[in-house]
N, C-alpha and C positions, 0 to 999 in steps of 0.2 A: 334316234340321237338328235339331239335340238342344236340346231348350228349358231352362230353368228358372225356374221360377214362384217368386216371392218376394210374400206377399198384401200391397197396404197399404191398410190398410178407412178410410174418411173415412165421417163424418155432419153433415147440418145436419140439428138437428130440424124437423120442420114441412115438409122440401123433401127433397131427393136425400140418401141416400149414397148410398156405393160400395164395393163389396170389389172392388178392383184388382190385376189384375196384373201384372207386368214380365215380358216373356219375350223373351230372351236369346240369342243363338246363333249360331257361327261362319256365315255363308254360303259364304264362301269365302277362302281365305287369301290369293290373288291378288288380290281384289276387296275389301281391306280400306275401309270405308264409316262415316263419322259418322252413318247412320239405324239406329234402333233402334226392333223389331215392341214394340208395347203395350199390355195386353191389359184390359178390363177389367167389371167389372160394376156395373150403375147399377140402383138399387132406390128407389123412393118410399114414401110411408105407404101406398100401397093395393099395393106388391108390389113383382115387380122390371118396372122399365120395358121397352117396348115401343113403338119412337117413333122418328123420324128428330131428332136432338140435330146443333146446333152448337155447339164445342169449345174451351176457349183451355188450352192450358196452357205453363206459366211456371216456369225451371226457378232457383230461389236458393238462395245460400251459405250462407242462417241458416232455423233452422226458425220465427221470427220475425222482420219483418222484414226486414236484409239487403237483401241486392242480387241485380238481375235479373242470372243470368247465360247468356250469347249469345244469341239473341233468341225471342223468342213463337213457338211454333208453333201455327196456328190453323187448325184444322178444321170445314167446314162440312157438314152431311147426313150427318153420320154415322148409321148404321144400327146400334139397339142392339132387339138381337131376343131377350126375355126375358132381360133387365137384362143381355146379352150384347155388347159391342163389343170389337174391335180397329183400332189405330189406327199408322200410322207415323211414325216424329217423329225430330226432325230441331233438336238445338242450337247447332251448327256444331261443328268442330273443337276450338276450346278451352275446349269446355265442360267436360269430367271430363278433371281434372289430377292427380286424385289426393286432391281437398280433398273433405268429405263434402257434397253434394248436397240438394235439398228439392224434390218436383215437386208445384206448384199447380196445379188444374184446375176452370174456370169450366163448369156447362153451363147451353144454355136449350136446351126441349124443347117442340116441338107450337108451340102459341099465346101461349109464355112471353114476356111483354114484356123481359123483364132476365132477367141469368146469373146464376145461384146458383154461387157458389165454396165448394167445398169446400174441408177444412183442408188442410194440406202433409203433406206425409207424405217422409220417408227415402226418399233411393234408396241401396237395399243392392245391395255386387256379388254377382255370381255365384260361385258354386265357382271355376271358373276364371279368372275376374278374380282372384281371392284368390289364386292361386296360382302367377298372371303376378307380383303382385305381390313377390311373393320366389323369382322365379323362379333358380337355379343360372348363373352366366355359361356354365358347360356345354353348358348345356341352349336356348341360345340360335343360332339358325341365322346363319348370313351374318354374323356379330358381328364390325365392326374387328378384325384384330388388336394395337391399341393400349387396348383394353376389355378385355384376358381377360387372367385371372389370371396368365398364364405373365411380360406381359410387365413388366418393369422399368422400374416410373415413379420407382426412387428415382435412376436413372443420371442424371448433371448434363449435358445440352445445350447446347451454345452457339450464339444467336444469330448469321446471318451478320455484324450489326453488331457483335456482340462477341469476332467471329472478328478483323475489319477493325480493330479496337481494338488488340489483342495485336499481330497481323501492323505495326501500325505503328509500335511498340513496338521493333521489331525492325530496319525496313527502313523508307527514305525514299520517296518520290512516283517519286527515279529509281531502285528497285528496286536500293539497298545496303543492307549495314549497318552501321548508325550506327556501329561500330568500325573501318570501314575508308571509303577518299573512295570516292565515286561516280566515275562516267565522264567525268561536266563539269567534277567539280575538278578529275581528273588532267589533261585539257586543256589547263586553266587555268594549273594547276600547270608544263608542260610549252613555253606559250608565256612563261611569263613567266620561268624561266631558260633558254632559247634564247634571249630578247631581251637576256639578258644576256651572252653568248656572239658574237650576233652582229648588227648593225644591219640596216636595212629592205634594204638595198643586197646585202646577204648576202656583206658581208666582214668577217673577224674586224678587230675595231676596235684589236688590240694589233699587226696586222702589216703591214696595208694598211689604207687606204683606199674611196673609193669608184670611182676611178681604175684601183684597183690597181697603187698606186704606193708608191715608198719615200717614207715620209714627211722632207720635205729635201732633195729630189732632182727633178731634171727629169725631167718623161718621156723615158725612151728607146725605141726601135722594137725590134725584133730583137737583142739581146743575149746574146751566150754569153759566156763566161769560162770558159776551158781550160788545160790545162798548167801551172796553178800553186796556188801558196797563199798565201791572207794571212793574217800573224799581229796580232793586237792591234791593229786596228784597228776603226772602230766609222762604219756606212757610215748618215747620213740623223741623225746626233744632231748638236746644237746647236754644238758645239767638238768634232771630230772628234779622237778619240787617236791619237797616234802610231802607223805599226805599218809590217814590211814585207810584201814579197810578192816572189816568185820565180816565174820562168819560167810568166809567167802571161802568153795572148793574150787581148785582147778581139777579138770581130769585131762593130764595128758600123761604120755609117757617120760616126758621130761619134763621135769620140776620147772617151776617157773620161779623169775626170780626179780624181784621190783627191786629198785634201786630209788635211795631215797625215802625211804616210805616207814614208816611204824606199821607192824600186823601183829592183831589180834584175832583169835579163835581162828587161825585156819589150816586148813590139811590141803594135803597133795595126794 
């Protein structure tokens, strides 16, 4: 593991300092971890200490002041063997976001009743912190390809909602378009001049009935009319016209009987 020592010396007069130090280093790239190794040295007025110390340190946003940020890590027994420790610590997750840091450290040692806290001191990054921080989109593994340079964030998108906006724009609920009818109008369209054409009965209402009969006329059974013609005459209207007819047979069993009319050559 490749270290890097960055010192940060603290004094109370009268009690502890400390030249401390931060040390740093990938363990593994799989196993990326919020604990960080920390290293440090504890000296009093008669040298550097030699003692079993319990530990608080506290990690804030102002080097005065300010606010605690993610929580106390607090160490007990720590073993500091000619003003020598190392310690593992532990801020949680969103502790270094990027904003500059300050690490507090309380100790008391041996028979000490209360913690002497030392002043705060900078947490400075690493070489390679510093150079994560401006690191190349290049040079970045696994990177979306929605993050890297190549791709086109100025191209315009459309929302499915703004797809569905357009598209109705265009075409109704029954999938037409507004310039031409849909499928239920033509229907619609479709029963309502056939009802004009023809009644419920389904007989044209200018030539029959619902009978299907001549309008003005008896029902008759079996009727032909053969072997002739009639002129100008006008069969089922109100004052029938004159007209004749020639060599014309009915065969029915009832005589038929024209009204208005001249007949020549015919039988029943």
């Amino acid at each position: 593991m490749s270290t890097s020592k960055i010192p940060i010396t603290s004094r109370k007069p009268g009690a502890f300092w400390a030249a401390v130090f931060l040390t740093t280093g990938l363990i593994s790239h799989a196993h990326a971890s919020t604990v960080f190794t920390y290293q440090g040295q504890l000296s009093d007025s008669g040298g550097a200490v030699t003692n079993t110390c319990d530990m608080t340190f506290d990690l804030y946003d102002a080097a005065n002041n300010g606010n605690i940020v993610g929580t106390q890590d607090a160490k007990k027994g720590v073993s500091v063997i000619n003003g020598l420790f190392t310690v593992q610590l532990d801020f949680g997750s969103s502790a270094f976001d990027g904003n500059d840091r300050w690490l507090e450290i309380a100790v008391k040692c041996g028979f000490d009743a209360t913690f002497t806290t030392l002043g705060r001191q900078p947490i400075n990054p690493t070489p390679y912190a510093s150079f994560a921080n401006s690191v190349p989109w290049s040079g970045i593994k696994n990177a979306p390809t929605f993050v890297t340079d190549t791709h086109d964030h100025d191209v315009r998108y459309y929302l499915k909602s703004e797809i569905d906006t357009k598209l109705g724009q265009k075409a109704d609920t029954d999938h037409k378009h507004t310039d031409y009818p849909s499928q239920s109008e033509i229907d619609a369209q479709l029963t309502t001049q056939l009802a004009t054409k023809a009644d419920t009965n389904h007989a044209h209402t200018e030539y029959a009935d619902a009978s299907h009969i001549h309008n003005g006329s008896d029902t008759v059974g079996n009727l032909s009319l053969s072997g002739g013609s009639i002129d100008n005459s006008v069969i089922g209207a109100t004052t029938p016209a004159a007209g004749t007819f020639t060599n014309l047979t009915v065969n029915d069993a009832t005589p038929l009987v024209l009204e208005g009319a001249t007949a020549d050559d015919h039988e029943t």
